[in-house]
C-alpha positions in Angstrom: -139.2 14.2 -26.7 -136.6 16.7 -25.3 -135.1 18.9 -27.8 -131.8 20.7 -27.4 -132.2 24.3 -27.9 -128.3 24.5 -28.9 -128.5 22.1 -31.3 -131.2 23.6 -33.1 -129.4 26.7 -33.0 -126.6 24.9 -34.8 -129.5 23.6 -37.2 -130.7 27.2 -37.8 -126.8 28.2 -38.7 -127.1 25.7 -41.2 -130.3 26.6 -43.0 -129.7 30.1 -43.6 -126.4 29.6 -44.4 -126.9 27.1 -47.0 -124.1 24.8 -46.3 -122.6 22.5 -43.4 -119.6 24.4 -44.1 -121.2 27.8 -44.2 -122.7 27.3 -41.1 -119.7 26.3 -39.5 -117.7 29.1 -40.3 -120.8 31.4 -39.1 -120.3 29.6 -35.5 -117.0 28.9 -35.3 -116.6 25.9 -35.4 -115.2 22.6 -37.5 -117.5 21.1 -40.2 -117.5 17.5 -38.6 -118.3 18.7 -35.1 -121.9 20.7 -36.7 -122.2 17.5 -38.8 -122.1 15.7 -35.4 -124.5 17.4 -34.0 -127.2 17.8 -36.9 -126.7 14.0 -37.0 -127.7 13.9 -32.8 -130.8 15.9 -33.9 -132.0 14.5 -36.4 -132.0 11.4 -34.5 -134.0 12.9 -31.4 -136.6 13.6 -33.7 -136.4 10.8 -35.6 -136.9 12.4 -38.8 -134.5 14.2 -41.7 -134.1 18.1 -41.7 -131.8 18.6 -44.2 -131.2 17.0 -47.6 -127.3 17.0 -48.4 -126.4 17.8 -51.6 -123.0 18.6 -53.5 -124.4 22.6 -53.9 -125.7 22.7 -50.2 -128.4 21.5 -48.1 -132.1 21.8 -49.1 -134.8 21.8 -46.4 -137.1 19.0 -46.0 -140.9 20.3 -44.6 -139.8 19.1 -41.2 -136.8 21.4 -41.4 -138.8 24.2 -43.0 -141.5 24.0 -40.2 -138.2 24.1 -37.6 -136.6 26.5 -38.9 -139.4 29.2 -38.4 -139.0 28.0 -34.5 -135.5 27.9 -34.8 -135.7 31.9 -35.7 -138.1 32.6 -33.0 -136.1 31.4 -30.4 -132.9 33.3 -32.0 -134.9 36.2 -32.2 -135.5 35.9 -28.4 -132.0 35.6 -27.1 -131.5 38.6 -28.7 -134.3 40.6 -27.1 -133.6 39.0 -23.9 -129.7 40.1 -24.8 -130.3 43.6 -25.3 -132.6 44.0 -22.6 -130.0 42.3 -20.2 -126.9 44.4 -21.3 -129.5 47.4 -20.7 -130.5 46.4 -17.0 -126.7 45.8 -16.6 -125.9 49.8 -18.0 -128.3 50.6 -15.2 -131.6 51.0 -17.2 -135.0 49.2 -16.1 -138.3 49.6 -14.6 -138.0 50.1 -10.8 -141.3 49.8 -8.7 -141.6 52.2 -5.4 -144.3 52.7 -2.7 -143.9 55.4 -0.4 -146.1 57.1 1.9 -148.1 60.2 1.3 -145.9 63.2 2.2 -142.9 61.8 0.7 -145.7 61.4 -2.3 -146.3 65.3 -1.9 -142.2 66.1 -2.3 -139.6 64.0 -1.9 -140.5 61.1 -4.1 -140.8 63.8 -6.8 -137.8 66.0 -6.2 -135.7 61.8 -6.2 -137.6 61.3 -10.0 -136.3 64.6 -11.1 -132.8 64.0 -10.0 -132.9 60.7 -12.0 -134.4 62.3 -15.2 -131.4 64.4 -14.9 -128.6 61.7 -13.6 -129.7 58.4 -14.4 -132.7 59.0 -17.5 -132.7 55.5 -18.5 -134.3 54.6 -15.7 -138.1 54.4 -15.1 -139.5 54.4 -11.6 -143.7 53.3 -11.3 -144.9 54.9 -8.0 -148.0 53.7 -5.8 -149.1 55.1 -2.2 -148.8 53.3 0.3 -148.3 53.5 4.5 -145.5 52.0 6.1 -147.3 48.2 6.8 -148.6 47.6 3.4 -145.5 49.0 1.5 -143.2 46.8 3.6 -145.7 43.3 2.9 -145.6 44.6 -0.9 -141.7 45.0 -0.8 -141.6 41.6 1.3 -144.4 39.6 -1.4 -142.1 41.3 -4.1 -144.6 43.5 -5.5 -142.8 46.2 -5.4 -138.7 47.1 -5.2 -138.6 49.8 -2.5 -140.6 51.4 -0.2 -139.6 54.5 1.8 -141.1 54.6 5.0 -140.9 56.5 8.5 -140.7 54.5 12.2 -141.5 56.2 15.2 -139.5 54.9 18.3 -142.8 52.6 19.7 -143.8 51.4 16.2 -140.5 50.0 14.7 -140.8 47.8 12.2 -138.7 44.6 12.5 -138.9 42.7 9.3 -136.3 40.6 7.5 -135.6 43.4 5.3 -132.7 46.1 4.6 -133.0 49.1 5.8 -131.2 52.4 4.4 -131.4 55.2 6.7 -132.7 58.9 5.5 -132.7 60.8 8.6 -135.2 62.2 10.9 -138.3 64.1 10.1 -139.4 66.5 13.1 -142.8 66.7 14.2 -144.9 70.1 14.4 -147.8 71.5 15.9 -150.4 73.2 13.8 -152.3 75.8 15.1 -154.9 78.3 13.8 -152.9 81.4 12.9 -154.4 83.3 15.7 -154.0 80.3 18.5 -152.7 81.7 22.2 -149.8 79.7 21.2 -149.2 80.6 17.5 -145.6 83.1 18.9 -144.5 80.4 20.9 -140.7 79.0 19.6 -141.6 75.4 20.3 -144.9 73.5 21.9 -145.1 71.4 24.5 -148.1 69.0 23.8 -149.5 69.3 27.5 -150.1 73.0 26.9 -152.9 71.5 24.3 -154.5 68.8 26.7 -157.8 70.6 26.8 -157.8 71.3 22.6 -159.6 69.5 20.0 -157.7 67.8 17.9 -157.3 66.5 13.9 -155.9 62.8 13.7 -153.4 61.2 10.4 -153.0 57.5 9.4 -153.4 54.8 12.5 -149.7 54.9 13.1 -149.5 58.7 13.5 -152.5 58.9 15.6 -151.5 55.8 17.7 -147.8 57.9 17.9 -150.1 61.1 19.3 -152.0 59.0 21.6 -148.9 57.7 23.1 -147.2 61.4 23.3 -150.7 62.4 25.2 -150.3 59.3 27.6 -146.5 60.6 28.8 -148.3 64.4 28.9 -150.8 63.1 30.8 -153.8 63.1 28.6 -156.0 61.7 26.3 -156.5 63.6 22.8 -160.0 64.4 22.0 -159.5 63.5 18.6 -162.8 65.3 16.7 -161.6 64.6 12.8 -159.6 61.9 11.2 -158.0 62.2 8.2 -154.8 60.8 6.0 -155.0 64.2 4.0 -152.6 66.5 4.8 -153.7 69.5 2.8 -157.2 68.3 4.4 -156.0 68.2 7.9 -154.9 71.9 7.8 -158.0 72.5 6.6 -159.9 71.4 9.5 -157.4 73.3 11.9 -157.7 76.7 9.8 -161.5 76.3 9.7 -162.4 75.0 13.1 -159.6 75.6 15.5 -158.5 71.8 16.0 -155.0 71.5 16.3 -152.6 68.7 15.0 -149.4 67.0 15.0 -148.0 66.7 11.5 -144.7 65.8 10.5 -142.2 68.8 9.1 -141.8 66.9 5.8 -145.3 67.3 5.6 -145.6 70.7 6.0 -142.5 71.9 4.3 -144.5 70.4 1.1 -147.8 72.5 1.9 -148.8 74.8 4.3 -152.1 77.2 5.0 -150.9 81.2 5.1 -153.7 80.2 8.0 -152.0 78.2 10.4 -148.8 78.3 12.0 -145.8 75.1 12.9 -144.3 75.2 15.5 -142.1 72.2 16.8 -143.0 70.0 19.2 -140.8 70.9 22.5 -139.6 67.7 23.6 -137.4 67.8 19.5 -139.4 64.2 19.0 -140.1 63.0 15.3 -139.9 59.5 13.7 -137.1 58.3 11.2 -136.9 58.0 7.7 -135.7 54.8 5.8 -135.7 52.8 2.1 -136.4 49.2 3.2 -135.6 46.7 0.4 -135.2 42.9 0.3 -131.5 41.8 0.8 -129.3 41.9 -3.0 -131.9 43.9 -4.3 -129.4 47.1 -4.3 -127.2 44.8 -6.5 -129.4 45.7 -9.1 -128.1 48.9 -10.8 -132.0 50.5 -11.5 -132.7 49.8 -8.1 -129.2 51.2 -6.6 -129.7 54.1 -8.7 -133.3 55.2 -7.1 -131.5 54.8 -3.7 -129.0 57.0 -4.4 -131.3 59.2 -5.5 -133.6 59.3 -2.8 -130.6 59.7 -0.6 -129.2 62.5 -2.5 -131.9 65.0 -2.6 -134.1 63.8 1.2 
């Protein structure tokens, strides 16, 4: 048996206005079309709904026990009304993963400027590095996901990509390092050093950066803390590469940055599936990434 949900719409009109005529007038429309189509569901079911009288209609149990459907479903729409008209005034729930030093700042700083531009909407945050934030925004898990690229590691998936800039890369030293009052560092000046490792990207990127200096890192701690792995360079004289968004968020009174000489770094970027900016929640977070990275 397929129902029409219009037509029992039409039904529900009738019922609680008490008349064919009433609920005509409450839709709109001419007495003999409703009749029509009360008539056309009455028949799909193969039962009576309403009893016709010269005061009004009276419910049989078959129209009582639709009619509380009937209401459910109208009470639906509505919800699903409301709800629409607010997604389309740029309200809803917008999910975003983003890596841990945009965790430690600029995610933040992008939540505040919405509170303040754009309160109605609601962002849900989760950690994530770069390949498991672009398979959740590909699986549709989440909305966005900011990541960073470095020139070897670029990540070419069928997905959007909204530049942010570059984020420099520094050298952390111990505070009292021979090369703590240098302007700039040039990695090969710290071939023979010990060194604190990040996330397998970033330690794949120093690796790399050691190959063209002509080295290989002796890499004596591993961690994706970045508080931590200023920690381990104040307290055992390691040294490490960390990006500048990293330590602009936190940094030791300890240990000293210094930029890498060669000016080298890895970009910045919102990656979201294609039309997913058409979505006024999700347009607004990107603005508001944009506007305060």
């Amino acid at each position: 048996m397929d129902i029409d949900p219009r037509r029992v719409l039409i039904f529900r009109a009738v019922a609680r206005a008490g008349s064919v005529s009433g609920g005509a007038r409450t839709l709109g429309w001419t007495q003999p079309a409703v009749s029509q189509h009360l008539r056309t569901l009455e028949g799909e079911l193969g039962t009576a709904l309403l009893l016709r009288g010269p005061t009004g209609v009276t419910l049989t149990e078959a129209g009582e026990r639709l009619l509380a459907r009937a209401d459910a479903i109208e009470a639906a729409l509505r919800q699903a009304e409301a709800e629409l008209a607010e997604l389309a005034a740029g309200g809803g729930t917008v999910t975003l993963a983003a890596f841990p030093s945009a965790m430690a700042d600029l995610v933040p700083r992008a939540i505040a400027y919405l509170l303040q531009e754009a309160p109605q909407v609601q962002v849900r945050v989760v950690e994530s590095e770069p390949p498991e934030a672009l398979a959740a925004v590909a699986g549709n898990d989440v909305d966005l996901a900011v990541v960073f690229e470095y020139a070897e590691s670029h990540d070419d998936v069928g997905l959007e990509r909204v530049a942010l800039g570059d984020d420099p890369s520094l050298i952390v030293v111990p505070d009292g390092h021979r090369l703590a009052g240098s302007d700039a560092i040039a990695l090969a000046d710290l071939a023979e050093e010990r060194w604190v490792a990040g996330c397998p990207r970033c330690r794949s990127h120093l690796e790399m950066l050691a190959d063209k200096a002509g080295f290989a890192p002796d890499v004596q701690h591993s961690t994706d803390d970045l508080v931590a792995a200023q920690s381990f360079v104040a307290r055992t004289g390691a040294v490490a590469l960390l990006p500048a968004m990293a330590v602009a968020a936190h940094q030791r009174p300890d240990v000293v940055a210094r930029p890498l000489a060669d000016g080298s770094g890895r970009a910045l970027a919102i990656r979201h599936r294609t039309g997913a900016d058409r979505v006024p929640a999700i347009r607004a977070v990107v603005e508001a990434i944009a506007a305060v990275v």
